[in-house]
N, C-alpha and C positions, 0 to 999 in steps of 0.2 A: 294460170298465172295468179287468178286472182288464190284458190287455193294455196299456191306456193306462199302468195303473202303473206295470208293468215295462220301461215303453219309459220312462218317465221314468226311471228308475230307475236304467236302463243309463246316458243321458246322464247325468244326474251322475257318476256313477264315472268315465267318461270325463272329462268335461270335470277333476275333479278328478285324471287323472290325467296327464291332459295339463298338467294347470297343478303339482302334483309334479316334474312332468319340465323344464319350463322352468322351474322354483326352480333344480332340484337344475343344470342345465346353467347357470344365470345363477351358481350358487355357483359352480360348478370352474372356470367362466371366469374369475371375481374372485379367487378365491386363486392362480391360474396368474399371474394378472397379476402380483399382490400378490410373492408368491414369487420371479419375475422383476425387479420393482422391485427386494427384498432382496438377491437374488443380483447382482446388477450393480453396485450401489457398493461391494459385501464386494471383491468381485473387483478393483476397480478402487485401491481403498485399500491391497491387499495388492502392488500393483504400483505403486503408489505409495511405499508405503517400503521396500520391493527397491532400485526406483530411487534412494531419497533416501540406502540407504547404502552404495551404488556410489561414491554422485558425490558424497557428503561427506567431504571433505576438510579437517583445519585445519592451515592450512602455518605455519610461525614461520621467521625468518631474522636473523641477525646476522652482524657480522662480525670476526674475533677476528685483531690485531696484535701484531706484535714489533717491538724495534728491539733494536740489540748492547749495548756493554760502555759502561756509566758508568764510567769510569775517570778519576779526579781526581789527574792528578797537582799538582806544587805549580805549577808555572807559571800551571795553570788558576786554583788556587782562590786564586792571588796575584791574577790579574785580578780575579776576584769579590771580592774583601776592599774592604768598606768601613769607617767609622767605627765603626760597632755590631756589624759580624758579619761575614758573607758574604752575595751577591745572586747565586745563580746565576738566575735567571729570565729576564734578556735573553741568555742564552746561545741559550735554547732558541726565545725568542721568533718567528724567523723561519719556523720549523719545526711552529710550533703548528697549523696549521692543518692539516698534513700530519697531525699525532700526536693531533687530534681525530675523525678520519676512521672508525676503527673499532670497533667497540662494547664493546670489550674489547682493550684494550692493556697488551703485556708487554714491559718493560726490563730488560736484566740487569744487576742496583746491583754491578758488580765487587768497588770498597770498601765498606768497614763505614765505617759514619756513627758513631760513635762520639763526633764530636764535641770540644771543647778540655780535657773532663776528662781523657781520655786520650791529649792529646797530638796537633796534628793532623800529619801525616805523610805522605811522597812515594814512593815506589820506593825497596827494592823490599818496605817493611812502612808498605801503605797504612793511612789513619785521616781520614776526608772530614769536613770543615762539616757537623753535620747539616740545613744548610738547602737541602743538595742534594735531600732526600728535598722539603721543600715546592715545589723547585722542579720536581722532576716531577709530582707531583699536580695543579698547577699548569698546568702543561704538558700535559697528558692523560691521563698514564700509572695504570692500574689499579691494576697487580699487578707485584712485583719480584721477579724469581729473585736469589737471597741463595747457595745454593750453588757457590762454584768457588774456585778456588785462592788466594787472600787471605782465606778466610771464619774463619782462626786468624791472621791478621798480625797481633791483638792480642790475642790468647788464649780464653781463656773469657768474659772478662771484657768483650772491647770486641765480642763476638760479641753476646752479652746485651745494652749498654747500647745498640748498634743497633738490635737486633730493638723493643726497649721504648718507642727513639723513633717507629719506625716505627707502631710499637702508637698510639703518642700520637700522630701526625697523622692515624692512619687510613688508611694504607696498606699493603694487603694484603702477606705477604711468602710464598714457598715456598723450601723449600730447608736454610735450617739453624733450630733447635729450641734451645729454654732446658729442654726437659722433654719426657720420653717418649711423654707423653699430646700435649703440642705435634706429637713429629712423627708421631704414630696419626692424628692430626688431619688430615681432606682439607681441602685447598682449593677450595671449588666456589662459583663466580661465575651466578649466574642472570640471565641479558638475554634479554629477548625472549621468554618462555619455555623457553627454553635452557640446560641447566645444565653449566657448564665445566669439568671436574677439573683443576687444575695440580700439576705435578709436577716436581723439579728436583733434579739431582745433579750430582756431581763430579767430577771420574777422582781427582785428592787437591788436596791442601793446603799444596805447594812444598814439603813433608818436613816439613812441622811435624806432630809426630803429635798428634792425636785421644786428650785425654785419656783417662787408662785408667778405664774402667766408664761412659764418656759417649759412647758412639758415636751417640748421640742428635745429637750438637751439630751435625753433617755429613752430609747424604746425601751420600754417597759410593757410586760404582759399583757395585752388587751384582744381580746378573739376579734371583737368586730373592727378594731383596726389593723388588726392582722389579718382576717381575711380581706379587709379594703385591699391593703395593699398586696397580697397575695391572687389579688383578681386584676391590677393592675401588671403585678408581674408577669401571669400567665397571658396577659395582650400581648406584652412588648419580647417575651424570648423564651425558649425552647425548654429550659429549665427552671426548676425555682427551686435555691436552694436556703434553706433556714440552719440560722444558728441560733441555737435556744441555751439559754445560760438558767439552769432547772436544778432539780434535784436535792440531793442531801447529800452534805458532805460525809467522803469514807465511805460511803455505802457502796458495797459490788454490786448490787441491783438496781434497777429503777425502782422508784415506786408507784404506786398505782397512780396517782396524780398523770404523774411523768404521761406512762403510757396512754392514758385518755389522751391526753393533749394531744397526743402523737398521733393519733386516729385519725384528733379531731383537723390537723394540719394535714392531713395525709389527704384526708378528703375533700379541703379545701381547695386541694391542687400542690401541694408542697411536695417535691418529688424526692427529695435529701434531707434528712433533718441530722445535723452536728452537734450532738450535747457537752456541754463543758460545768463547768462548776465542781462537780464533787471530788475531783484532784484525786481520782481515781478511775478504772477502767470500767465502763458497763458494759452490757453486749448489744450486737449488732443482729436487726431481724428485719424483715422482709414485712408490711403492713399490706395487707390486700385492701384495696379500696372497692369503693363501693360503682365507679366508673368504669372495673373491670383489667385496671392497670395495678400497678403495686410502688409505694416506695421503701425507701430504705432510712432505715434511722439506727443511727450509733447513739446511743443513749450518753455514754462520758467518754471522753477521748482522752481523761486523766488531766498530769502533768506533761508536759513534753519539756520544758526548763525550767526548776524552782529549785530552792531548799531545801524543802520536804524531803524526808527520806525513811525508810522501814515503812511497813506495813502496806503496801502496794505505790505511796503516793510517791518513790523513785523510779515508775515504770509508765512509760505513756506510750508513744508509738504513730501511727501514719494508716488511715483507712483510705482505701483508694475505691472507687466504683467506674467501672467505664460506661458511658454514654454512646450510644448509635442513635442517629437521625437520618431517618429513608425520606427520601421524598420521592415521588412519582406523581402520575397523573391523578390519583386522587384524592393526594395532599402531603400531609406531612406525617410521619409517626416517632417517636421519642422510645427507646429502648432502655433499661439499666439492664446491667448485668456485671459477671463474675467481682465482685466486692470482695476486697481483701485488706488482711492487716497487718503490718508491720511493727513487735515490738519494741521498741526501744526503752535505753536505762540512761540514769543518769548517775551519773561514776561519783562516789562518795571516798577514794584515793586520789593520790597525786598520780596526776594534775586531777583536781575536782572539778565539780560540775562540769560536764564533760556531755554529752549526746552519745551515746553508742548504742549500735543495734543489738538487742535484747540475746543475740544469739553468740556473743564477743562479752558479755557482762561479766565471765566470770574472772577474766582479768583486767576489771575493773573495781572489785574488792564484791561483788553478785557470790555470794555463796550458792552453790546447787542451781548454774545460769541454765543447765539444758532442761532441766528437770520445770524450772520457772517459766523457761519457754514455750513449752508442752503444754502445761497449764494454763496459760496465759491464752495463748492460741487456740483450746478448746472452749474455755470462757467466752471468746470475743464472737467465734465464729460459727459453733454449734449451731447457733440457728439462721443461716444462712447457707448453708451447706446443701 
């Protein structure tokens, strides 16, 4: 009996410990498993946003225009004179669809719009219609470089009454200032999410000096104010674009002067340079900097509206560059690329002074328009190519 006990006895212990043993081996399986589940989406989600911000990328893109010198002499704004005022808008008419093209478009207003309060006037103490400004806005045109050599042909006074019209149609101006704090002030244009610094000065002012204690009223050439504000620009926005009123009139080249500056802006951080003054075309080239990036500088962008005629100073045109801005997780980077040129004429028949693109000139009194074309477009773009 007493053996039958302990034989029972024993099997239970057993069987209870065999049955212990498959718990304990059915738990370690299940949390293996379990633990395996857990670890396998950790792992997979973690490679998952590795990947997602390799390959996240947000690109923006625009494309940012110039055209050359608004130059009004009186011939021009005798055609435009109607009953009530002046109409320059079917000047430009032809051309409109060329000076819609880019997302951001810059003209250089030569004359001060001033207007008939003070007198409107020809060569060589300009003073335009101000209805030349609605008719660029009109026209496409964003933004107008105000700095160069006419920006005193009527003093202090017809400097201001310009700027104020301009104020009053809403069209952005760089270049000369009614007040200190005016020219502290950047000009930056946001498209695209893209923001544009402009910038604009003058080599001078045909001798008229720059009243005393207003040096305000005129950027005028100075590197170390110019990179001032060219290091303030590159704080506030993605580009910086310079219009520089340089050179020597008539001349199809730059010259040497020119191109140092151009370096020397380039490597300041000036991604665009827009040359005007010499009321003719110079060409367009690619600066490599010394940061390892490159800008672009159009040396003269000509005429785009004036009197002038024969010897190139009828032919201006429309340089466009497009801009890319990548952002990603390790910041931001700024692209130029394919830069192109559009040339345009300005019609010396009925109807005169007229915009037409350079490839349509010869029925607009342009003798040998395709052959000028040709030339024109090897001139501009050769070195960019």
């Amino acid at each position: 009996m007493k053996f039958s006990n302990a034989f029972l006895l024993s099997t239970v212990i057993c069987t209870m410990l065999i049955i212990c043993s498959a718990l304990f081996i059915y738990q370690l399986h299940t949390e293996n498993k379990a633990e395996a589940a857990e670890a396998k989406p950790a792992q997979f989600h973690m490679e998952n946003r590795e990947t997602t911000a390799v390959n996240k990328m947000l690109i923006e893109k625009a494309t940012l225009g110039a055209i050359g010198d608004i130059l009004i002499h009186d011939r021009v704004y005798n055609v435009a004179k109607t009953k009530t005022g002046y109409d320059f808008k079917p000047m430009f008419e032809h051309a409109k669809t060329l000076l819609k093209t880019p997302d951001i478009l810059l003209a250089n207003q030569e004359t001060i719009l001033g207007g008939p309060e003070i007198g409107i006037s020809s060569y060589p103490m300009f003073n335009s219609p101000q209805e030349v400004g609605d008719a660029l806005i009109e026209a496409g045109v964003d933004i107008v470089s105000t700095a160069n050599n006419h920006s005193l042909d009527k003093g202090e006074k017809g400097l201001k009454t310009s700027l104020d019209y301009l104020d009053q149609i809403g069209l952005p101006h760089v270049g000369t200032n009614r007040t200190p704090s005016e020219q502290q002030t950047l000009k930056v244009i946001n498209k695209n999410g893209i923001k544009v610094a402009y910038l604009s000065y003058t080599y001078g002012t045909n001798g008229i000096p720059v009243p005393a204690g207003k040096d305000y009223l005129v950027n005028l050439i100075d590197r170390t104010a110019m990179k001032e504000e060219i290091n303030r620009a590159k704080d506030e926005a993605d580009v910086v674009v310079m219009s520089m009123h340089w050179g020597n009139e008539y001349q199809l080249q730059p010259t040497e002067e020119q191109k140092e500056l151009a370096e020397v802006l380039a490597n300041d951080g000036v991604d665009i340079i827009f040359g005007h003054h010499p009321h003719v075309l110079q060409p367009m080239e690619w600066i490599d900097r010394k940061d390892g990036r490159k800008s672009l500088v159009v040396y003269s962008l000509g005429n785009f509206l004036s009197g002038q005629i024969n010897d190139y100073k009828d032919i201006g045109g429309i340089a466009t560059v497009e801009i890319t801005k990548y952002i990603d997780q390790n910041g931001v980077d700024i692209e130029l690329s394919n830069p192109r040129f559009i040339p345009t004429y300005v019609s010396n028949k009925q109807p005169k002074y007229r915009v037409v693109p350079l490839k349509d000139a010869g029925g607009y009194g342009l003798p040998n328009a395709e052959s000028k074309y040709s030339e024109i477009m090897a001139h501009m773009l050769d070195h960019v190519q």
